[in-house]
Residue frames as a rotation matrix with the C-alpha (Angstrom) as fourth column:
UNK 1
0.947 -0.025 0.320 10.72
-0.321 -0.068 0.945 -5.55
-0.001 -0.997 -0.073 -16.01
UNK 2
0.054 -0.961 0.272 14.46
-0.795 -0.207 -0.570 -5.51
0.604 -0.186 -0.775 -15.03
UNK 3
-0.025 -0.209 -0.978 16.22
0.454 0.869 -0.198 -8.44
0.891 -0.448 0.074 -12.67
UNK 4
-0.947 -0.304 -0.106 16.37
0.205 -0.317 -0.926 -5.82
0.248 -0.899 0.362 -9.83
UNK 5
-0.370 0.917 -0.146 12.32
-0.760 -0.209 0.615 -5.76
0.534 0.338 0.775 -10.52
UNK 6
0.037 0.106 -0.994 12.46
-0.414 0.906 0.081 -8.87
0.909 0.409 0.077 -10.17
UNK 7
-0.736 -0.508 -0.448 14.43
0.358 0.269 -0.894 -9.78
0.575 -0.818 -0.017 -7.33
UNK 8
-0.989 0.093 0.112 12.16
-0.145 -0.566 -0.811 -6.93
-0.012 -0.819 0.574 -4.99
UNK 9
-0.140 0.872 -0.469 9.13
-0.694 0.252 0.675 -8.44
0.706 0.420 0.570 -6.49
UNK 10
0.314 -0.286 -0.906 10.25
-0.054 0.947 -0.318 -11.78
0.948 0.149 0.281 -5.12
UNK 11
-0.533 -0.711 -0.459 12.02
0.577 0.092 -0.812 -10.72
0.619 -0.697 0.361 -1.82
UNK 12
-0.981 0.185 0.064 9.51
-0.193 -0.859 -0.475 -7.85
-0.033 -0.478 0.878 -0.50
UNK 13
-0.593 0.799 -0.103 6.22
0.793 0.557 -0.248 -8.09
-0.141 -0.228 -0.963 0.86
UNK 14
-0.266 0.449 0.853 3.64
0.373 -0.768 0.521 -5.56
0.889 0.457 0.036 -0.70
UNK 15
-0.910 -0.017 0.413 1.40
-0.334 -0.558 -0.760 -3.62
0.244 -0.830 0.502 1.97
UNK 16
-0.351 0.934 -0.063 -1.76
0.861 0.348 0.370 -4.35
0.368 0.076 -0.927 3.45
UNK 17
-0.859 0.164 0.485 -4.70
-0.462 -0.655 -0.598 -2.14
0.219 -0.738 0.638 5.24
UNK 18
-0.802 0.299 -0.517 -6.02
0.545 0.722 -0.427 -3.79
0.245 -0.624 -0.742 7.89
UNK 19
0.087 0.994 -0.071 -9.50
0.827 -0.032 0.562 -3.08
0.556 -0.108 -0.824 9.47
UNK 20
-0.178 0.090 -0.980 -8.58
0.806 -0.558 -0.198 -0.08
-0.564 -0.825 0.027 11.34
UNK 21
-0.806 -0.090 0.585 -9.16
0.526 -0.562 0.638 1.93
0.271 0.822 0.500 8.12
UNK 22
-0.435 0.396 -0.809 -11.13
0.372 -0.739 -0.562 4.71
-0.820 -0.545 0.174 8.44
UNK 23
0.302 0.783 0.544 -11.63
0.848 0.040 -0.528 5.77
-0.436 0.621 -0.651 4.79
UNK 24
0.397 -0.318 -0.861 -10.16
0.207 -0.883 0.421 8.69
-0.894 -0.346 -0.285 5.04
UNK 25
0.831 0.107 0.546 -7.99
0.446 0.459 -0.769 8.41
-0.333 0.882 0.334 1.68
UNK 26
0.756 -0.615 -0.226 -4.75
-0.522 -0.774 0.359 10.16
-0.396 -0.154 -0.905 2.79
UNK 27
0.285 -0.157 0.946 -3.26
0.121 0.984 0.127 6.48
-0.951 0.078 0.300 1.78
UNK 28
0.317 0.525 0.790 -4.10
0.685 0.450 -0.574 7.07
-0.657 0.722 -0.217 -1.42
UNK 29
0.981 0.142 -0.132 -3.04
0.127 -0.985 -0.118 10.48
-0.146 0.099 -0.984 -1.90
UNK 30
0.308 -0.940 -0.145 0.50
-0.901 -0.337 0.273 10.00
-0.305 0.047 -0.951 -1.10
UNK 31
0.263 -0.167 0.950 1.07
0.302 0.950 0.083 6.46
-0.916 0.265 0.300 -2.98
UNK 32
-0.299 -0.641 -0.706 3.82
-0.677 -0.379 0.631 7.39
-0.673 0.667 -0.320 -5.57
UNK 33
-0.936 -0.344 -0.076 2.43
-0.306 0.686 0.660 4.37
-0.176 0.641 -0.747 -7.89
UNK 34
0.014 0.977 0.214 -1.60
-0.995 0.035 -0.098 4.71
-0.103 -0.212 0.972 -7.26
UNK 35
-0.831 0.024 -0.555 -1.46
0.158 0.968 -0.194 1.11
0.533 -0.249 -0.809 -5.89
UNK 36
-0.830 0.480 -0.282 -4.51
0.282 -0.075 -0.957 2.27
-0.481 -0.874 -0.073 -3.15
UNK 37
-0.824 0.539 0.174 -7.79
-0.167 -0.525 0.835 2.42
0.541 0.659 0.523 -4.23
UNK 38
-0.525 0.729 0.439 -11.30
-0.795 -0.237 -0.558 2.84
-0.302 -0.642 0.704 -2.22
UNK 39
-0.949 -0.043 -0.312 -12.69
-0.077 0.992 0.097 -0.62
0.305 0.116 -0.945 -1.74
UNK 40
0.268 0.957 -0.109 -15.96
0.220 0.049 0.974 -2.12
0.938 -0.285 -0.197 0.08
UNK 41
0.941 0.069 -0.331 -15.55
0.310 0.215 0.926 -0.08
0.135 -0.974 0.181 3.30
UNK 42
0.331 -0.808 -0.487 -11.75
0.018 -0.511 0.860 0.57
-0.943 -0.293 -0.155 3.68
UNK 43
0.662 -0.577 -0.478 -8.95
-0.681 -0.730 -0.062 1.19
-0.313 0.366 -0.876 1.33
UNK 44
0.706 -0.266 0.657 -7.27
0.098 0.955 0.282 -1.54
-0.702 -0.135 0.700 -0.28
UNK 45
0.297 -0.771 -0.563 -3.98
-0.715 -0.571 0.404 -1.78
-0.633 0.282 -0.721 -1.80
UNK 46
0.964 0.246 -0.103 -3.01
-0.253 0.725 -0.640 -3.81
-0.082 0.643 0.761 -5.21
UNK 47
0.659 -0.736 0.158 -0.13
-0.082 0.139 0.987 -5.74
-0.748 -0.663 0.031 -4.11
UNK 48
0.523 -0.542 0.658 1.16
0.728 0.686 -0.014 -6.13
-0.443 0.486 0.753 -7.59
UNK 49
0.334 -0.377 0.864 1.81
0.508 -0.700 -0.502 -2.68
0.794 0.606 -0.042 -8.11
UNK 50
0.954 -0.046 0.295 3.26
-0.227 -0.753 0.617 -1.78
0.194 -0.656 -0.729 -4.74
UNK 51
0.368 -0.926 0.083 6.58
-0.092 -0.125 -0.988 -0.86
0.925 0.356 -0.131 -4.46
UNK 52
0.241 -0.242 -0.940 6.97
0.582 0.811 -0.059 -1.21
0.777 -0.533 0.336 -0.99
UNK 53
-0.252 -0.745 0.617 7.92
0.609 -0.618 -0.498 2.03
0.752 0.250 0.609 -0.10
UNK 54
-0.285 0.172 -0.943 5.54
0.949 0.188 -0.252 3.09
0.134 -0.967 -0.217 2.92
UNK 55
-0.931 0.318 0.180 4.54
-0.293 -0.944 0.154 6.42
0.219 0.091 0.972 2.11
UNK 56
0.175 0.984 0.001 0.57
0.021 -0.005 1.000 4.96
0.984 -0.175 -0.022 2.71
UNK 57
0.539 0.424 -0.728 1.68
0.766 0.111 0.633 4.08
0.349 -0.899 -0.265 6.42
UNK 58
-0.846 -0.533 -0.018 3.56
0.512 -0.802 -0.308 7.33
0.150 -0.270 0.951 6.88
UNK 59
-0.610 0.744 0.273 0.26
-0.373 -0.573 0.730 9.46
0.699 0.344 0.627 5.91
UNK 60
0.432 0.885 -0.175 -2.70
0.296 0.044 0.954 7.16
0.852 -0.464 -0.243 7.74
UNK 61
-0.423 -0.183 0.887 -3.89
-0.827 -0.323 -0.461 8.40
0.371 -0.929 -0.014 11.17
UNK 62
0.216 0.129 0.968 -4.37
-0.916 0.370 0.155 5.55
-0.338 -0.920 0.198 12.29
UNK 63
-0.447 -0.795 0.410 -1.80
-0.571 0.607 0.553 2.89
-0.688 0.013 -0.725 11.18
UNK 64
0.546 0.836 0.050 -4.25
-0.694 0.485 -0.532 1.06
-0.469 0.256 0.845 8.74
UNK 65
0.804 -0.369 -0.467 -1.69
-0.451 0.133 -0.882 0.31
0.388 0.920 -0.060 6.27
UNK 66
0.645 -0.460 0.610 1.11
-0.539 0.291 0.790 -2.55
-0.541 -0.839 -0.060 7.54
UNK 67
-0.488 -0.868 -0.085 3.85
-0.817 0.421 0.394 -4.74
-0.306 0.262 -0.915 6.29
UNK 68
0.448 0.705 -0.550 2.52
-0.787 0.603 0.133 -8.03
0.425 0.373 0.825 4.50
């Protein structure tokens, strides 16, 4: 890992998806870093490999996915 790794590690808040999940797994689909992965019930995202980058809340219909 690089210092600019580093830093955005350090400075940037991963995603979350919140209870309005649906299941659906479009989330998942368009996550450039398969951080998303089908949990108990919704869709949960592994904050240590997200990049921040919002492609999951671009994709859900129905906002599931939010800023930490």
């Amino acid at each position: 890992m690089n210092f600019s790794d580093l830093i955005r590690r350090y400075t940037t808040m991963a995603y979350v998806i919140n209870d309005e999940c649906i299941a659906c797994g479009a989330c998942a689909g368009d996550c450039p870093v398969n951080a998303i992965s089908e949990g108990d019930g919704k869709y949960v995202i592994d904050a240590d490999t997200c990049i921040d980058c919002g492609a999951c809340a671009g994709s859900c219909p129905v906002g599931a996915p939010v800023e930490g």
